[in-house]
Structure formats: C-alpha cells, structure tokens
GUDRENSE-485921 format. One record per residue (C-alpha): x, y, z; residue number from 1. Coordinates in Angstrom, 3 decimals, always signed. Example, Ala and Ser with C-alpha at 12.3 -4.5 7.8 and 13.67 -1.06 7.14 Angstrom:
BEGIN
xx / yy / zz / num
+12.300 / -4.500 / +7.800 / 1
+13.670 / -1.060 / +7.140 / 2
END
This chain:
BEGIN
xx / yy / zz / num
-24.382 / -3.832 / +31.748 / 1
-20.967 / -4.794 / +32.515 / 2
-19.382 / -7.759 / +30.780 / 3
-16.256 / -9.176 / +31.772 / 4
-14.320 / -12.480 / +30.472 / 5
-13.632 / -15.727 / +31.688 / 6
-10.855 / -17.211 / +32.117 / 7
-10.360 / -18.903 / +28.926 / 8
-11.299 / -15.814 / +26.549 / 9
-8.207 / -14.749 / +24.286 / 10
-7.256 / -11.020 / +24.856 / 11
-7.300 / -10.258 / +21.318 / 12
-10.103 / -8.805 / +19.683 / 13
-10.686 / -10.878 / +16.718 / 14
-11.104 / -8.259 / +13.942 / 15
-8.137 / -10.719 / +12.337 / 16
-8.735 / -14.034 / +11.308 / 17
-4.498 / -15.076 / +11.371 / 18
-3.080 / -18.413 / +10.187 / 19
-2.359 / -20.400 / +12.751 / 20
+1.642 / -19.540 / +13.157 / 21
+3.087 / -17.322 / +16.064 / 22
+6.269 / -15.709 / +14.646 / 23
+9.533 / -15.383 / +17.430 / 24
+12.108 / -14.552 / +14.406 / 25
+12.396 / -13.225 / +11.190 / 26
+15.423 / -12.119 / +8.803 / 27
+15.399 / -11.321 / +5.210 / 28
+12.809 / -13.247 / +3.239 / 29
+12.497 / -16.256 / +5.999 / 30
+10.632 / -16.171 / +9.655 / 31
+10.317 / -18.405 / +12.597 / 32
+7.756 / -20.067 / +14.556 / 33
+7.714 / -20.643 / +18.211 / 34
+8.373 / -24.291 / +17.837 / 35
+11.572 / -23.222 / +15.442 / 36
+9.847 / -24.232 / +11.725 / 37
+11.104 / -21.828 / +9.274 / 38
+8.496 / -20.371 / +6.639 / 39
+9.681 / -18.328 / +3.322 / 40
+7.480 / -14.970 / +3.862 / 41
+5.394 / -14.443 / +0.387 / 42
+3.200 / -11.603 / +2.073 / 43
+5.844 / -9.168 / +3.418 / 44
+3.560 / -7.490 / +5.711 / 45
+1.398 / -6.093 / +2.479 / 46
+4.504 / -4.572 / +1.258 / 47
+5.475 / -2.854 / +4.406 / 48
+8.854 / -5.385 / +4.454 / 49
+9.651 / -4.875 / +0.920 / 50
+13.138 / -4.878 / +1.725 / 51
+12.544 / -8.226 / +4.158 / 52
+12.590 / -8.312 / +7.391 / 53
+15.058 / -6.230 / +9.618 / 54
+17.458 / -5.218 / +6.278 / 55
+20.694 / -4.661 / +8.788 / 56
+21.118 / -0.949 / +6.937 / 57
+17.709 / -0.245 / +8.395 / 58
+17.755 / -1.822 / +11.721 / 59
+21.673 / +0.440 / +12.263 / 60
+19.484 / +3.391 / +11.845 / 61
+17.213 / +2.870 / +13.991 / 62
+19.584 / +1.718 / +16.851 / 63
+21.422 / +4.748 / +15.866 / 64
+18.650 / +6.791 / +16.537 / 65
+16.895 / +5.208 / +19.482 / 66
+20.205 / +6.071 / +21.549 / 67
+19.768 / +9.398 / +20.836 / 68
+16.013 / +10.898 / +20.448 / 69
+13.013 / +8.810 / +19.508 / 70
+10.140 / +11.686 / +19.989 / 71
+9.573 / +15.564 / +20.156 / 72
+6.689 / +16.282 / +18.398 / 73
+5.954 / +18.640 / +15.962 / 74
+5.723 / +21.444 / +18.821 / 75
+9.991 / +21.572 / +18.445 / 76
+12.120 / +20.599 / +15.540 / 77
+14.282 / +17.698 / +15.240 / 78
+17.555 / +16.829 / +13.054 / 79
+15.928 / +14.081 / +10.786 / 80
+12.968 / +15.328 / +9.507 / 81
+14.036 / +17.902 / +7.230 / 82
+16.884 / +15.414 / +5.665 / 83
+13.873 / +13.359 / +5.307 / 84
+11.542 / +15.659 / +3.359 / 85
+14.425 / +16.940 / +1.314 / 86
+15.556 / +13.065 / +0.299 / 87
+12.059 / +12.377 / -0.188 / 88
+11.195 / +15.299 / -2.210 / 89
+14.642 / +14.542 / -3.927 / 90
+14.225 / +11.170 / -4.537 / 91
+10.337 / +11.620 / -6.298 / 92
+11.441 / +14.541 / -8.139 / 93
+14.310 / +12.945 / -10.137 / 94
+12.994 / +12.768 / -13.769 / 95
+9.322 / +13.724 / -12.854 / 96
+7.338 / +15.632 / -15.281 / 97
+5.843 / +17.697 / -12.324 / 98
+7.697 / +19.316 / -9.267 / 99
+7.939 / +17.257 / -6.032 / 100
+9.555 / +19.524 / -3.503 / 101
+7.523 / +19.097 / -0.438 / 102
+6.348 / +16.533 / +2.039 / 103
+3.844 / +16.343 / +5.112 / 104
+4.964 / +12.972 / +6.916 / 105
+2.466 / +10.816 / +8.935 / 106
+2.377 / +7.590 / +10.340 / 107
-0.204 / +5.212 / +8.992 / 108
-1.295 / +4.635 / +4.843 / 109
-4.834 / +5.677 / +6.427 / 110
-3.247 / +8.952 / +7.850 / 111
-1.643 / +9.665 / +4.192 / 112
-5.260 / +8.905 / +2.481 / 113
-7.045 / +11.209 / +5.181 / 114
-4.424 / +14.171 / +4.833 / 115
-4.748 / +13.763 / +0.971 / 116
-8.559 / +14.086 / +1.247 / 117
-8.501 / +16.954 / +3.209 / 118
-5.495 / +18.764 / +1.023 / 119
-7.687 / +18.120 / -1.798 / 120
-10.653 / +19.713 / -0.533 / 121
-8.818 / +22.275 / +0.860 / 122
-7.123 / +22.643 / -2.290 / 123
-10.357 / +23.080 / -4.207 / 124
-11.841 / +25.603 / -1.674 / 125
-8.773 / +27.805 / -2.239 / 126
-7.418 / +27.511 / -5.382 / 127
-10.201 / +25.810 / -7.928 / 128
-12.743 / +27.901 / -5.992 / 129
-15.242 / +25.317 / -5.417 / 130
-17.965 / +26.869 / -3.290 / 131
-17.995 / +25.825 / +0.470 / 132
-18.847 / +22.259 / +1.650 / 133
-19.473 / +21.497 / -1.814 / 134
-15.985 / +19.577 / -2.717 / 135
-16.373 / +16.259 / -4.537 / 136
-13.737 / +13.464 / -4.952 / 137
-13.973 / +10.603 / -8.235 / 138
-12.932 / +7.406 / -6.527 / 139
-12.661 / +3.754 / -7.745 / 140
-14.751 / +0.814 / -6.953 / 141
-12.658 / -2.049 / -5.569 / 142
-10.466 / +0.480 / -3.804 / 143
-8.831 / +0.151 / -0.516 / 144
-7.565 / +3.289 / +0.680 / 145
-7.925 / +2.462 / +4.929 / 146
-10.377 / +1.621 / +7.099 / 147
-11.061 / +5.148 / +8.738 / 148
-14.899 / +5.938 / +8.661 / 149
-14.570 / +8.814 / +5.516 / 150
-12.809 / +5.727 / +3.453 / 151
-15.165 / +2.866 / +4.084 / 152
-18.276 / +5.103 / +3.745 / 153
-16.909 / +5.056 / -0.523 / 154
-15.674 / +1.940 / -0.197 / 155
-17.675 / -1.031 / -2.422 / 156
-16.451 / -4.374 / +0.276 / 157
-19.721 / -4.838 / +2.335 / 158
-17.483 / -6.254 / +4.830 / 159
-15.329 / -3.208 / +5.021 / 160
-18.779 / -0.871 / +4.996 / 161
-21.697 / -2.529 / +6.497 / 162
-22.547 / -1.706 / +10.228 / 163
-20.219 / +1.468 / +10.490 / 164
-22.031 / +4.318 / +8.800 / 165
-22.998 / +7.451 / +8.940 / 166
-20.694 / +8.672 / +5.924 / 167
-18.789 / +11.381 / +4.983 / 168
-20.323 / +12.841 / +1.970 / 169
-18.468 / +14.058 / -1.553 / 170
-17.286 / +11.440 / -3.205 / 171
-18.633 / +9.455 / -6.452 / 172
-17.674 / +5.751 / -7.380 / 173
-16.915 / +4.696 / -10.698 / 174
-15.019 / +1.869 / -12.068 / 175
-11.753 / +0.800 / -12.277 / 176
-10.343 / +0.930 / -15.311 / 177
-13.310 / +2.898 / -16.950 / 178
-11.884 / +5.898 / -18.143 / 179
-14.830 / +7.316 / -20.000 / 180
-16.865 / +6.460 / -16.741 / 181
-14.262 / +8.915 / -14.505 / 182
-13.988 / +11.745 / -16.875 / 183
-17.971 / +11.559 / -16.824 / 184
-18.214 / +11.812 / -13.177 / 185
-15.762 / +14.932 / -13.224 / 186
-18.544 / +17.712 / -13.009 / 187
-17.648 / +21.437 / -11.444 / 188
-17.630 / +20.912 / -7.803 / 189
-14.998 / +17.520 / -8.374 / 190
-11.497 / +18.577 / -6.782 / 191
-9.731 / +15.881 / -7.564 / 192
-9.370 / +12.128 / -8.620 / 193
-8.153 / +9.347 / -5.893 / 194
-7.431 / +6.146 / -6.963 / 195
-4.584 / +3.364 / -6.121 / 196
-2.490 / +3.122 / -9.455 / 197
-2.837 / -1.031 / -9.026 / 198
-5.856 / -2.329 / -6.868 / 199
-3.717 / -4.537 / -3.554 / 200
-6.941 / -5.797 / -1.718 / 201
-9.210 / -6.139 / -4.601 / 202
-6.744 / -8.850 / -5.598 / 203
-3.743 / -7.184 / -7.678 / 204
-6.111 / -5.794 / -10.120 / 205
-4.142 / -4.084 / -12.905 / 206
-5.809 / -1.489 / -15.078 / 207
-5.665 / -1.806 / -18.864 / 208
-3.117 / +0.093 / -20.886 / 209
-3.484 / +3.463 / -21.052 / 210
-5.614 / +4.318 / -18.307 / 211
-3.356 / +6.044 / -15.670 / 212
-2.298 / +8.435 / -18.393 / 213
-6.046 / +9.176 / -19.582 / 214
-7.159 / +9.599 / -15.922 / 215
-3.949 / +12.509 / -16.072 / 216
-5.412 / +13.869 / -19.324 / 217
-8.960 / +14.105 / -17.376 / 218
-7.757 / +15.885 / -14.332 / 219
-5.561 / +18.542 / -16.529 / 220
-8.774 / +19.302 / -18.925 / 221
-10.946 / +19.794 / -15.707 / 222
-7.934 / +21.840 / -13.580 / 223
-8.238 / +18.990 / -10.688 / 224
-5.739 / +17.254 / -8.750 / 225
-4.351 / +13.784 / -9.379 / 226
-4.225 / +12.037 / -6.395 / 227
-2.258 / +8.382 / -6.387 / 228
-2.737 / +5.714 / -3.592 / 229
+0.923 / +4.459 / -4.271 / 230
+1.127 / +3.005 / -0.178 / 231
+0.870 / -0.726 / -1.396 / 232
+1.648 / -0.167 / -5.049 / 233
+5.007 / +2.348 / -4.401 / 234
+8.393 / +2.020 / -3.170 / 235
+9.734 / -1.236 / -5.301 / 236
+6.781 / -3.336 / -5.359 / 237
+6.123 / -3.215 / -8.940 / 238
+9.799 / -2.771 / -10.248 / 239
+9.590 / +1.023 / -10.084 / 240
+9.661 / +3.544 / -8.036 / 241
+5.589 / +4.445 / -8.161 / 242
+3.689 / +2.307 / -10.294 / 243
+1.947 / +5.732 / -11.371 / 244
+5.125 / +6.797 / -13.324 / 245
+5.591 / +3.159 / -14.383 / 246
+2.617 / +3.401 / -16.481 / 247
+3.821 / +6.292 / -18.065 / 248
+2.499 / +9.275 / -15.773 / 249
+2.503 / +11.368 / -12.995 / 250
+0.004 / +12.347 / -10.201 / 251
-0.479 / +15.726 / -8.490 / 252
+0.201 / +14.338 / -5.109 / 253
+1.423 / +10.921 / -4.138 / 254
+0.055 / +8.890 / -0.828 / 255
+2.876 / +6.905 / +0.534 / 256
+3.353 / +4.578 / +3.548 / 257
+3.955 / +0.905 / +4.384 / 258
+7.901 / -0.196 / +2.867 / 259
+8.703 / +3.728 / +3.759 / 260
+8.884 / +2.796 / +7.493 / 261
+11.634 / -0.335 / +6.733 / 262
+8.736 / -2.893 / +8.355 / 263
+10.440 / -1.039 / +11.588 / 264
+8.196 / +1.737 / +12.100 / 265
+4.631 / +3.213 / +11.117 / 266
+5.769 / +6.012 / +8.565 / 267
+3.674 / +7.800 / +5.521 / 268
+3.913 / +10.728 / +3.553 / 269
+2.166 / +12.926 / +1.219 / 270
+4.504 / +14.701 / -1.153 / 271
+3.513 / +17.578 / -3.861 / 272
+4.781 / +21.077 / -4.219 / 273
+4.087 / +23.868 / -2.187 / 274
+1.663 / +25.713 / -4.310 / 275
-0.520 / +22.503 / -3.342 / 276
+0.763 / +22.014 / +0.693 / 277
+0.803 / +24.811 / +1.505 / 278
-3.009 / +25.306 / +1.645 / 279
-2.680 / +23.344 / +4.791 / 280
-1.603 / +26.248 / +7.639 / 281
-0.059 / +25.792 / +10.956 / 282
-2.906 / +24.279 / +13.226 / 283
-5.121 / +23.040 / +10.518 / 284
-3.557 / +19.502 / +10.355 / 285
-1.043 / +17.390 / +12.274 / 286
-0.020 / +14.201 / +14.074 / 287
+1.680 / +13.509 / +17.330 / 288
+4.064 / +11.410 / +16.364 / 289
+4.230 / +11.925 / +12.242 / 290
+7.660 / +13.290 / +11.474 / 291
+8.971 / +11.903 / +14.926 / 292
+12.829 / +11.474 / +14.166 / 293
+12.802 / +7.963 / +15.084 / 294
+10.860 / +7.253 / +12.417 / 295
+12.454 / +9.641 / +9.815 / 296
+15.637 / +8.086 / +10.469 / 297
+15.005 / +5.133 / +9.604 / 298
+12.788 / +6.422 / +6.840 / 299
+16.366 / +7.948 / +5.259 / 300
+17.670 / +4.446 / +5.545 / 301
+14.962 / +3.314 / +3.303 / 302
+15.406 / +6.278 / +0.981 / 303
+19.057 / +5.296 / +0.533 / 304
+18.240 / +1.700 / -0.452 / 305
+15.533 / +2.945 / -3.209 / 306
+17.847 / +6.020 / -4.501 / 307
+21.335 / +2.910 / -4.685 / 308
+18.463 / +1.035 / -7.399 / 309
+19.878 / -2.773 / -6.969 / 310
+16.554 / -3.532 / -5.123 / 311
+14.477 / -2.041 / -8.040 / 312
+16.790 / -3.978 / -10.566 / 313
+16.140 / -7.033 / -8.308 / 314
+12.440 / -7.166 / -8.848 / 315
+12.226 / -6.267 / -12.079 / 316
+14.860 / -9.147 / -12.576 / 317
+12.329 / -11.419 / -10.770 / 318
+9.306 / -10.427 / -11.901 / 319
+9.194 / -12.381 / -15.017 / 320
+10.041 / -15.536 / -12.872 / 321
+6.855 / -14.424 / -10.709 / 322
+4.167 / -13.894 / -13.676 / 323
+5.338 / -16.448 / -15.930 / 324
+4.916 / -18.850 / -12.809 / 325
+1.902 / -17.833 / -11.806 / 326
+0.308 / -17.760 / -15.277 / 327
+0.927 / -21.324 / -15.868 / 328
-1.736 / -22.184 / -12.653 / 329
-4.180 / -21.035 / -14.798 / 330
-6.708 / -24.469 / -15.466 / 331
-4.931 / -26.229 / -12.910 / 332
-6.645 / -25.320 / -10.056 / 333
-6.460 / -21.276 / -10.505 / 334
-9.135 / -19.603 / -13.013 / 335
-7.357 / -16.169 / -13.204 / 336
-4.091 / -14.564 / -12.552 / 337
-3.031 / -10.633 / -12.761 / 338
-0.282 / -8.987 / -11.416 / 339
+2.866 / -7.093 / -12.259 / 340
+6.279 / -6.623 / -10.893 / 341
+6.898 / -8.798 / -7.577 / 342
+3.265 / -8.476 / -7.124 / 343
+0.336 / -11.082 / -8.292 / 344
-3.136 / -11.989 / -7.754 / 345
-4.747 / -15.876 / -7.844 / 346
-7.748 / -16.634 / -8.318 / 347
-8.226 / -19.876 / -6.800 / 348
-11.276 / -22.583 / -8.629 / 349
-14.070 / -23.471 / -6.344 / 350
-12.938 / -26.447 / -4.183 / 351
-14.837 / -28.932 / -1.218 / 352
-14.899 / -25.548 / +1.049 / 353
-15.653 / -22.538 / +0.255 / 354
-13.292 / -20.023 / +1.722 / 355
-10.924 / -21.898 / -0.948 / 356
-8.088 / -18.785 / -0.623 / 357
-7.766 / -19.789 / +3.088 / 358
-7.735 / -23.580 / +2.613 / 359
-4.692 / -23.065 / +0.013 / 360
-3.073 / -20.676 / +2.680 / 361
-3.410 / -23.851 / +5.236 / 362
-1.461 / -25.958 / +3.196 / 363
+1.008 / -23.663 / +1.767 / 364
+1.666 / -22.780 / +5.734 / 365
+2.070 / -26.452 / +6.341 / 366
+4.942 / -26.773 / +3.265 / 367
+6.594 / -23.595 / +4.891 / 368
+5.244 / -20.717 / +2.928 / 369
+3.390 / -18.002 / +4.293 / 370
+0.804 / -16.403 / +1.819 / 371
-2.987 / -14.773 / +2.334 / 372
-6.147 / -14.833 / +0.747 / 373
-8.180 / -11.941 / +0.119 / 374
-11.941 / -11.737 / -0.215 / 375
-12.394 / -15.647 / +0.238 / 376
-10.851 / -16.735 / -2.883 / 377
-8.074 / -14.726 / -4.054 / 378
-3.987 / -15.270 / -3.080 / 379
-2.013 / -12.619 / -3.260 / 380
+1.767 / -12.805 / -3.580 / 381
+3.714 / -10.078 / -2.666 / 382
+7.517 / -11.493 / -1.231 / 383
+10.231 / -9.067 / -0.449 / 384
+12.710 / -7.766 / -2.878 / 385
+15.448 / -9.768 / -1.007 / 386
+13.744 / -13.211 / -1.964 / 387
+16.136 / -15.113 / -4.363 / 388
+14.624 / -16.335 / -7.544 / 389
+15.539 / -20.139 / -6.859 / 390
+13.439 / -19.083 / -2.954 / 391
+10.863 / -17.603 / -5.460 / 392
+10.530 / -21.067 / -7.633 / 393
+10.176 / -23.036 / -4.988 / 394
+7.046 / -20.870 / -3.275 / 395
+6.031 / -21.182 / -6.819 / 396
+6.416 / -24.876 / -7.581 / 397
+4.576 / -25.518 / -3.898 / 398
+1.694 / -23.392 / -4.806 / 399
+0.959 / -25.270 / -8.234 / 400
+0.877 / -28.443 / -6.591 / 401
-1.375 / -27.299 / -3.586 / 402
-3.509 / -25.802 / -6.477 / 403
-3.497 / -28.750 / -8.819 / 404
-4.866 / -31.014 / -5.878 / 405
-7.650 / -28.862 / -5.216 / 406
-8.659 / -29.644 / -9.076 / 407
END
C-alpha cells in the first residue's frame, strides 16, 4: 500500500510534541520568535548551549574552520583532532585520581553511550576474561542514556520502550541510589557499571550522599569498569567539571556530549586511558563524521572556555539563587523540588488538566520564558551559564506565580 499526504499534512514527523514558538534568533541566554517576541531560554537545548547560544569565541572557531576544511573522515588525518584529544585528555586529567589520556570522539550522547557499551564488553572479553557473549552491564532505573534500540531495551519509561523491542541482552536494572541493590547485582560475568551521575530526564534526580563513591568502591572490589553518563550532567552544568568528581569520585571512563559541541555542532567523546581504548582496534568501531575537524574545532573552543573556569565560577555563583528559589515553590503549587548546580527538577501539584508540566510550560511561554516538562508533570530548569542572576530571578519569580495559580 502506498500512502501519500494531502495537502495540508505538516512534513514533520511528530515524534516531538514542541511549544508552540518558531525560533528565527537567538544570542546568549535570550531567543526570538518569528513575530520578534523575545523569550529568556531556561532549557538550553538540555545542556547542549551551556555556554548560551552562539558564545562569539565559539561561533570564530567555527567560521575559522568552515573556510578551511569541514570533513575528511577518519580514512585521513586532520589538524584538529589530535589538539582535541590531547586538550580533552588534558583538561579531565588535571587533579584526577585516575589517568585520562585518551579519547575516541563521536557525534551524538547516544553514539558516546553505544561506544561505551561496546568498550565495556570488549573490555571484559579481553582483560576481566569474561567468557564469550556472556558480558553483563548494572544499569539504573530512571536512566536515560539515548534512544538507540540496545538503550531503550534497559530502559524503565514505557514510552521510551514499548513497541520497539527485540532487546539487546546483558544488562540488569537496579535502582538509583540503592547502593546495596548494585553491588548485589555485580555477579562474575558483570563488566562494568553505567549509570548517569545525576538522573536529567527522570526529572533532576540527585542521588543521596555517598553513593557515587560507594558505586566506585563496588566496581574496584569486583575489578569492573566505572562507566559515567556525564553528557547532560558534565561540562558546567552542575558547577563542576563532571558531576562524578563533584561528588567526590572518579569513573573508569566518562560519556560526554551535548555543551562539548558549543550548541554549534553534534560532538561526543569517550575518554579513559589506553590500557582501556585500546581494546577497540582499527576497524572494530568508528563514525563517519566523529572526529571531523569542523567539529573538533569548535570542540577546542569549548575546551578553552571550561579550562579559563569563570563559567564554572558563574554557576556555582548562581546556583544558590536557583535552589533556594525553587525550594520555596514547594506547597505553593509544586510538591517536590531536587536539583543541584544550575540544574533543578519541579514537581508540579495536580491541576484542572492533567499533563500539568505542559500547561505551566504554556504560560511560562506566554510571560517569555521558555522551559519543558518531562514525563507529564515535572519542569526542568536547566538555563545557560551566561544567564545573569537578576535574568535568573525573574524566570524564577514568573514560575512561582504561574505555580501558585494552579493551587
């Protein structure tokens, strides 16, 4: 059967369910509508504009590199991607407990989760001598690593699971938070531990004190990798560097993506050592365009921001302002916060409809503030590090009141 559209049908698959804005400008922590409104940006692309939209050191780069070579392929070399590893590698490895002196770039946060899954196994094949097609991975419920078929088969969202299996095998659930639980499911075939050091999609879920560090004590008693999700939760977005090391630890490998690309370009990484990357050989793993030099350039530009610190002082300046604000919603129309860093979560009380996330959403667009629910009744705030605190107190002062109504 062939079907074919009418006239009238819009050309965009509707896996997205968007406010109803159409953005023609953006700069720093503000964007533009068609019709010229202006709207403060309190989503920043789910951290992928961490340093706002088109940061001027970031767009030079890229303008310095599109007049020169944008793609090769990782069939020839080109003149940015080893800077980039080494400034990478650099930039992870100052003060870390464990070496950080190599990197496999990619393009998407789904990329960096897939190449980690297969390094592990790989890894455990190889080095922890786990016996073939046998390799298990301790994952979190509530995680969101992707939407590639291997992630959504462990994934605990019915609507991010339901209707798209078979699934990949080799991986056990347990949950977040639950240390005891994790070091239970370790058993001799487990090759590592994946799990985003703050939950983004679940709704900024924090874990309690002292649980990063005991998940590192469980993979060094069992001689398994340490695997941290830091592509939401990395870069600045908590006030540090990786929210792993902000807890007090370290992982074995770190999954990076989203603010590394600028908001200009896809770009991810996966950085360990060598003793760990270098299971992965020429022709068992690659990427057309991961490690193109467009996107390493301005992937150095990024780098540079993050190594200078002012950005990482700025949130950590304005993250009190944040949780403080956001705490004081709780009874008057929210019935939970979390967060930490530039980062928070809102659970919104039950209201007249009952996607009541996406009714505040509608009314904080129609004040000028652009924000997005999560699972129906959660907001999540995650501005860019440019935002100023009195922009920040204003978002914040607007949100109470569209809360308090709702009450």
């Amino acid at each position: 059967m062939t079907l074919t559209a009418g006239p009238t049908a819009d050309p965009v698959a509707h896996n997205y369910h968007p406010l109803p804005v159409t953005v023609t400008d953006a700069h720093g922590a503000w964007v533009r509508d068609v019709e010229g409104r202006r709207y403060l940006d309190l989503l920043a692309g789910y951290s992928a504009l961490n340093f706002g939209h088109r940061h001027p050191a970031l767009v030079a780069a890229a303008h310095r590199q599109l007049d020169r070579v944008t793609l090769t392929s990782r069939a020839f070399g080109n003149e940015q991607l080893g800077p980039f590893c080494a400034e990478l590698a650099e930039l992870l490895g100052r003060d870390a407990v464990r070496p950080m002196t190599t990197v496999l770039p990619m393009n998407t946060g789904a990329e960096a989760v897939e190449t980690g899954i297969k390094l592990a196994r790989k890894w455990g094949y190889e080095v922890r001598g786990v016996p073939p097609g046998r390799a298990r991975i301790v994952v979190a419920a509530g995680s969101f690593h992707g939407r590639t078929t291997t992630v959504v088969g462990f994934s605990t969202d019915p609507s991010a699971r339901d209707g798209f299996g078979p699934f990949t095998p080799g991986f056990d659930v347990v949950p977040f938070g639950d240390a005891p639980a994790l070091r239970a499911a370790i058993g001799p075939d487990t090759v590592a531990v994946l799990i985003e050091p703050v939950q983004g999609e679940a709704g900024v879920v924090v874990p309690p004190p002292g649980y990063l560090p005991a998940v590192r004590a469980a993979c060094d008693e069992a001689g398994i990798l340490f695997v941290a999700d830091e592509v939401q939760s990395g870069l600045g977005r908590t006030g540090a560097l990786l929210a792993t090391r902000a807890a007090g630890t370290e992982a074995d490998v770190y999954l990076l993506g989203k603010a590394l690309g600028g908001g200009i370009v896809p770009l991810s990484a996966v950085v360990s050592d060598a003793a760990v990357l270098d299971v992965l050989r020429p022709g068992q793993h690659g990427s057309t365009f991961g490690g193109n030099p467009l996107a390493c350039a301005v992937g150095r530009a990024v780098l540079a921001l993050l190594a200078e610190g002012s950005l990482l002082e700025r949130a950590r300046a304005l993250a009190p302002v944040l949780q403080e604000g956001v705490a004081g919603m709780v009874g008057h129309g929210a019935v939970a916060v979390r967060g930490t860093g530039l980062w928070a979560g809102i659970d919104v009380a039950p209201g007249a409809r009952p996607d009541g996330g996406r009714e505040v959403c509608e009314q904080m667009l129609r004040r000028g503030f652009l924000v997005k629910d999560t699972h129906g009744a959660t907001i999540r705030l995650s501005p860019p590090l440019v935002i100023t605190a009195d922009e920040l107190r204003g978002a914040l002062d607007a949100l109470a009141e569209v809360l308090a109504a709702r009450t």
